[in-house]
C-alpha positions as a printed NumPy array, in Angstrom:
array([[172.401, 234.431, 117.673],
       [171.308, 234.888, 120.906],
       [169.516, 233.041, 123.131],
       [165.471, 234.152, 123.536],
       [162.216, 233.894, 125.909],
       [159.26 , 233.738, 124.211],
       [155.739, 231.588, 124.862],
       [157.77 , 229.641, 127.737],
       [160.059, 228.236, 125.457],
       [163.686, 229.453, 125.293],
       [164.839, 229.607, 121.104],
       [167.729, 230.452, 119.6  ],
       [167.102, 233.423, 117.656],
       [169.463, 235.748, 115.2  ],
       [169.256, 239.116, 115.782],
       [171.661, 241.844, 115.105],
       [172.442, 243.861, 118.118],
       [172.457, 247.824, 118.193],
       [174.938, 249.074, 116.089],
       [176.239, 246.316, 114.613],
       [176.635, 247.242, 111.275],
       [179.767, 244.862, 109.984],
       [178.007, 242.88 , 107.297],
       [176.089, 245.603, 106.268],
       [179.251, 247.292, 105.944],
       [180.87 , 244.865, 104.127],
       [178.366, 244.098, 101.606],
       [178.394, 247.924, 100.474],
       [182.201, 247.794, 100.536],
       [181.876, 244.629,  98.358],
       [179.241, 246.665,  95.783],
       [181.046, 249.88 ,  95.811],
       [184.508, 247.768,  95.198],
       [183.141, 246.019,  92.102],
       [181.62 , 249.105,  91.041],
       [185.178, 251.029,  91.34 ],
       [186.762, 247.972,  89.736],
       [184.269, 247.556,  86.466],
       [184.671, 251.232,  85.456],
       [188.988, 250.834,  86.151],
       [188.633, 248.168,  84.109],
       [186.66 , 249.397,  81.029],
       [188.327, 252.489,  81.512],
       [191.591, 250.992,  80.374],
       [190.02 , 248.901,  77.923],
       [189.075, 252.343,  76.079],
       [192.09 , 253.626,  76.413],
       [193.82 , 250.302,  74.628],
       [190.978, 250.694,  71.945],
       [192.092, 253.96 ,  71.217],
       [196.084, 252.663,  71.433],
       [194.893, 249.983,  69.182],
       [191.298, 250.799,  67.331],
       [189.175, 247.424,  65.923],
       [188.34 , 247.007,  62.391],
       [185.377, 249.81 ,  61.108],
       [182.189, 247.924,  60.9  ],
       [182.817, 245.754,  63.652],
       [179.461, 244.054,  65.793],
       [180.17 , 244.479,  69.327],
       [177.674, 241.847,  69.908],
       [178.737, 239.385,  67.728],
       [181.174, 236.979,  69.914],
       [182.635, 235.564,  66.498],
       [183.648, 239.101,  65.418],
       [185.244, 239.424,  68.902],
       [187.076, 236.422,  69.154],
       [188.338, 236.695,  65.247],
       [189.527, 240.307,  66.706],
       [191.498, 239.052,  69.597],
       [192.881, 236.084,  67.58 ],
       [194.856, 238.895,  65.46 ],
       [194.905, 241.451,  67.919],
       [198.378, 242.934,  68.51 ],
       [200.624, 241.916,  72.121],
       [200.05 , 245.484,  73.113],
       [196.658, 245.231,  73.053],
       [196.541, 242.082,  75.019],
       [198.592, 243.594,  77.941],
       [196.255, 246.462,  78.214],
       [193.855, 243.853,  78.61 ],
       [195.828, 242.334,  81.211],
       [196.983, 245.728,  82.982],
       [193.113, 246.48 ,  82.912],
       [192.065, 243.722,  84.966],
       [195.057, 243.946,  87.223],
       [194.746, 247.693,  88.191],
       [190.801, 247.302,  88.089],
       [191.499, 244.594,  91.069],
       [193.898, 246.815,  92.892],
       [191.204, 249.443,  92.666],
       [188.383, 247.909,  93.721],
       [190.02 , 245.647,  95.937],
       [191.575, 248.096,  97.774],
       [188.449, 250.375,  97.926],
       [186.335, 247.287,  99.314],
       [189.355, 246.719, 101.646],
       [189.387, 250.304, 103.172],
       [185.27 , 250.772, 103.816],
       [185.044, 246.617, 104.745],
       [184.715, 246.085, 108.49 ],
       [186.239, 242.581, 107.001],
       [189.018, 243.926, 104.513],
       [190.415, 240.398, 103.648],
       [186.76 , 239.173, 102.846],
       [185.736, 242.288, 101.036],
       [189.026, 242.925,  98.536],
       [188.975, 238.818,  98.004],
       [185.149, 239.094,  96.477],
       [186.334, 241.814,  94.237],
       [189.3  , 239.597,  93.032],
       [187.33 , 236.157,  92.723],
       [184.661, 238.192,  90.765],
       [187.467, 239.561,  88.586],
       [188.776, 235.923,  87.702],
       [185.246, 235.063,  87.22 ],
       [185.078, 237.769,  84.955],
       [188.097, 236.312,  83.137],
       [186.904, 233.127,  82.898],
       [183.963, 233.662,  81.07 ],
       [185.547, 235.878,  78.924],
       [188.023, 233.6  ,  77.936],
       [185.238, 230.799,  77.569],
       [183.577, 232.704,  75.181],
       [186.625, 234.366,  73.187],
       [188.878, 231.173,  73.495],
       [191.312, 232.759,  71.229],
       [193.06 , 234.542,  74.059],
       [196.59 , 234.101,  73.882],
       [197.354, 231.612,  76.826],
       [199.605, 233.871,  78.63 ],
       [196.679, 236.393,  79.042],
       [194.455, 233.72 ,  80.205],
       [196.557, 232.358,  82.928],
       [197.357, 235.807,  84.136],
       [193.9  , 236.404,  83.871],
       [192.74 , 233.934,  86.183],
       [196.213, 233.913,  88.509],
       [196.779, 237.2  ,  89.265],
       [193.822, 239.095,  90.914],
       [193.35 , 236.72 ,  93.797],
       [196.608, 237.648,  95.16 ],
       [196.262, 241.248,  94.187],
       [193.309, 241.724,  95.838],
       [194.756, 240.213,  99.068],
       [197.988, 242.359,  99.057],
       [195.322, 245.336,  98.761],
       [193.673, 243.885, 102.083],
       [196.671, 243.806, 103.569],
       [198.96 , 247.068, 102.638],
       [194.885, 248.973, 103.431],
       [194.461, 246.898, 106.597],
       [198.011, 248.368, 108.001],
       [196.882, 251.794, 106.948],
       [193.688, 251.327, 108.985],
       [195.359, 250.008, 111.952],
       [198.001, 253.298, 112.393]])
């Protein structure tokens, strides 16, 4: 905000000065972070589908189907689920963190988007085992910030 002339009256205007390309920055960090972190994520999701196939003939659309699926679905299984969304934060988080001009910010968006993502999948598969669930929704918050930080010492050597 800075202060302007205009008309004989003096406003208070924003304007972004010359160069000053943080938020910009940020946002794209924030993008290309949840980018990085959705295909980390379904990326290890494939690879715990091939570890541990579901049923022929089953309708990927049909949240029933799904939530019957993770009701039986082996412990294995489940902690490739968990290890997906974990390393997916670390990824992205750590991505966002490096390009950020605001590395705390950036890597904690990617986290609170991945317990977002959590929630609503557990909302709408509530079969989850409760341990997955709770580390789920506890864990990439302070992954995400340990990725700021460990990336924000890098930066500053």
């Amino acid at each position: 905000w800075r202060l302007r002339h205009g008309g004989g009256h003096r406003m208070l205007r924003p304007t972004i000065a010359a160069g000053d390309t943080s938020m910009l920055r940020t946002l794209l960090a924030i993008v290309l972070g949840v980018i990085a972190m959705m295909v980390t994520v379904y990326g290890i999701e494939a690879i715990g589908h091939m570890m541990y196939p579901p049923p022929p003939g089953l309708d990927p659309n049909d949240l029933d189907q799904l939530d019957s699926i993770v009701a039986a679905a082996p412990v294995g299984a489940m902690v490739m689920l968990v290890i997906g969304w974990c390393v997916g934060t670390i990824v992205g988080s750590g991505l966002a963190a490096r390009i950020a001009r605001h590395p705390r910010i950036a890597a904690t968006v990617v986290a609170l988007l991945v317990v977002i993502g959590v929630a609503g999948t557990v909302f709408l598969m509530p079969s989850h085992p409760t341990w997955v669930a709770a580390l789920g929704l506890l864990l990439p918050v302070p992954l995400g910030l340990g990725m700021a930080r460990v990336v924000g010492r890098r930066g500053a050597q």
